[in-house]
C-alpha positions in Angstrom: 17.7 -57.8 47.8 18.3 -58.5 51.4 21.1 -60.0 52.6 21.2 -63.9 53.3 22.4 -66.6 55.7 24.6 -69.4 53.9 26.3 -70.9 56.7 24.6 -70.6 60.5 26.1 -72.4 63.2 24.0 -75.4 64.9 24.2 -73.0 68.1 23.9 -70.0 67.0 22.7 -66.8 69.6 20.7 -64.6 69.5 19.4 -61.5 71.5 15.8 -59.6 72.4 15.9 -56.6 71.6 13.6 -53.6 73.1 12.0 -51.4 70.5 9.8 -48.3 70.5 6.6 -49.7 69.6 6.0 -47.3 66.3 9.5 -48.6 64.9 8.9 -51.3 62.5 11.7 -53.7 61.5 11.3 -56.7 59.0 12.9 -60.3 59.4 16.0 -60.2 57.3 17.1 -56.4 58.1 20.2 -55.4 59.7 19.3 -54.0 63.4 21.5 -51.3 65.2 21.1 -49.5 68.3 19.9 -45.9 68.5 19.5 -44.5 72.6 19.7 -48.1 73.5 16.5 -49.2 71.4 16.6 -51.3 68.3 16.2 -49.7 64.9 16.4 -50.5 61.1 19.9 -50.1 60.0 21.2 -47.0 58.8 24.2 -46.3 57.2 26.0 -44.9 60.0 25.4 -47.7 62.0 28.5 -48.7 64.3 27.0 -52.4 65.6 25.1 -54.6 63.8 22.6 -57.8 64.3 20.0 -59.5 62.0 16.4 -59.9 62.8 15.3 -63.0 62.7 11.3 -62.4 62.6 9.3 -59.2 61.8 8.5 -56.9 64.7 5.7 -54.8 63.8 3.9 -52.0 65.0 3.1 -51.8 68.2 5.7 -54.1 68.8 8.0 -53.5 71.7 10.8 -56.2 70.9 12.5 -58.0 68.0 14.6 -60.9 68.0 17.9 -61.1 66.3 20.7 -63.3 66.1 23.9 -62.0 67.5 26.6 -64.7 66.1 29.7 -62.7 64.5 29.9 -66.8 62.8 27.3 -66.7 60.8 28.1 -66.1 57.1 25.8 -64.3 55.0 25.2 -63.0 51.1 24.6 -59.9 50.0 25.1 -57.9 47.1 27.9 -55.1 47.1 27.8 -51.4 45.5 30.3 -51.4 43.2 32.1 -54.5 41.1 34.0 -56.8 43.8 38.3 -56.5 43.3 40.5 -59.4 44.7 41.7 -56.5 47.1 38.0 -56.9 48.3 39.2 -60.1 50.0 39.0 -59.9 53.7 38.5 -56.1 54.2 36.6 -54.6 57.2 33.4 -52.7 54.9 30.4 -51.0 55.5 26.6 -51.1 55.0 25.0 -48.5 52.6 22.1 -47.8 51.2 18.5 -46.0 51.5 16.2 -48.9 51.3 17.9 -51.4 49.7 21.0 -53.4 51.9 24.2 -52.7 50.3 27.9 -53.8 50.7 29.6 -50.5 50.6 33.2 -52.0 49.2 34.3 -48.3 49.2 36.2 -46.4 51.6 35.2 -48.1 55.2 34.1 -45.6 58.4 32.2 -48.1 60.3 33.3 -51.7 59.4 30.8 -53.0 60.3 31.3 -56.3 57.8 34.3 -58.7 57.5 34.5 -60.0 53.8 35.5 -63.8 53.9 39.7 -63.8 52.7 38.6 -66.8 50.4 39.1 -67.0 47.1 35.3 -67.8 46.5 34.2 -64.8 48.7 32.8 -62.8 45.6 33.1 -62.9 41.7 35.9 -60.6 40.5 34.6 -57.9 38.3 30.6 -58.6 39.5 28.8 -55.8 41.4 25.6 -58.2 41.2 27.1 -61.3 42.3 26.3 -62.3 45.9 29.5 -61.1 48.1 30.0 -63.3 50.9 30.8 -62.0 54.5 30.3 -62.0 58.4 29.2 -59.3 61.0 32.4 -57.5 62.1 30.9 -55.5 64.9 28.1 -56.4 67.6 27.6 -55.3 70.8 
């Protein structure tokens, strides 16, 4: 599953990003920076955004919003704790989005400190959080 907005503020912003025109990158992925041209997410990402619209091949730009206010879903690797509760995380996976509630490298995600901000014991319940790092 990809991860999800659930709260967006009204004025929200967002970036264009350059590309190379080969790299393809669909609306809803996490976006980082690789020699100053946007890529699809990788786990050792350091800076994240999230594309707001495919950006195909032959593509040389994608847009993205850049808003570390925006609130989003997702589901996490391993069963959320309580401890989980407003921790700095990462983003793993190969294909698949993840909310890597392990050991943290990158923090690249904020979990929300509310109490509602996953379901204790759930490692498919949607885990609720904010971009920590942009650039």
């Amino acid at each position: 599953m990809d991860f999800r907005i659930v709260h967006k503020p009204s004025d929200v912003s967002t970036l264009t990003l350059t590309k190379a025109s080969a790299t393809e990158i669909e609306k809803w992925d996490m976006v980082a920076l690789d020699s100053g041209l946007a890529i699809k997410w990788v786990a050792a990402s350091t800076a994240l955004w999230y594309a707001i619209a495919d950006a195909g091949d032959g593509e040389t730009e994608v847009l993205v919003y850049s808003d570390p206010n925006i609130v989003f879903a997702g589901t996490p690797d391993e069963a959320f704790a309580a401890t989980n509760r407003g921790t700095e995380v990462d983003l793993v996976g190969t294909t698949t989005q993840l909310i890597d509630l392990g050991a943290s490298s990158t923090d690249v995600f904020k979990i929300l400190p509310t109490d509602d901000a996953g379901t204790v014991g759930s490692s498919t319940d949607e885990v609720l959080f904010t971009i920590n790092k942009t650039l």
